[in-house]
C-alpha positions, 0 to 999 in steps of 0.5 A: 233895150230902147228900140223895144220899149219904142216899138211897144209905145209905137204899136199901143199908139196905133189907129184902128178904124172900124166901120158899121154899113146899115144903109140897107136897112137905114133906106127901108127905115127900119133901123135908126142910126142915132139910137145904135150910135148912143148905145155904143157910147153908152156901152163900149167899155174901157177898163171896165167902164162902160161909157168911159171912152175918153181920148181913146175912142171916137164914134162918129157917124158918116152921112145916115149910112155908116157909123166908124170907130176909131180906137188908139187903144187895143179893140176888138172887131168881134166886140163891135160885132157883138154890141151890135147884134146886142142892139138888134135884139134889143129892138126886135130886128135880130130876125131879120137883119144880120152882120156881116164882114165886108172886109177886113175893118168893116161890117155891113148889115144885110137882111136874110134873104127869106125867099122861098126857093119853090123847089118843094111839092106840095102833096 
């Protein structure tokens, strides 16, 4: 029974490390690194509690393009995808910026591409 409680301890004890690109709309000056890093300090919850996150959590951003999070506890990709689609529609760029996994521990965000195809007749 010991090699199971150790396993148990080694895998609540692993490291995830999760990373948000906007160096797209960062470049273009639309979307604001500082502001989206607070609000999810402010936001993530641990147990419950948002804006408790402890020793468990780490959000640090990388130059003005990336922001990562790290977690020893179990997180969830999709809820750092949710936070920051949140944070889009909070300042109005939820229109034309969307999120998108780049690999398997990181998300980028691109803009939708709004160019017109000029396939269409006009009668």
């Amino acid at each position: 029974m010991p090699a199971k409680s150790a396993a148990a301890a080694a895998k609540a004890a692993s490291k995830h490390r999760f990373t948000v690109d906007f160096s797209k709309p960062a470049n273009d000056g639309v979307f604001d690194g500082a502001a989206f890093e607070k609000f999810l300090h402010d936001r993530i919850k641990v147990d419950g509690k948002a804006g408790a996150l402890g020793d468990n959590i780490k959000i640090h951003r990388e130059g003005n393009n990336k922001i990562s999070v790290t977690t020893s506890i179990p997180f969830s990709k999709r809820y750092l995808k949710y936070l920051t689609k949140k944070f889009l529609k909070k300042n109005s760029l939820r229109d034309w910026i969307r999120v998108v996994a780049s690999s398997k521990d990181n998300y980028e965000l691109k803009f939708y591409n709004i160019a017109g195809t000029g396939d269409e007749e006009e009668e």
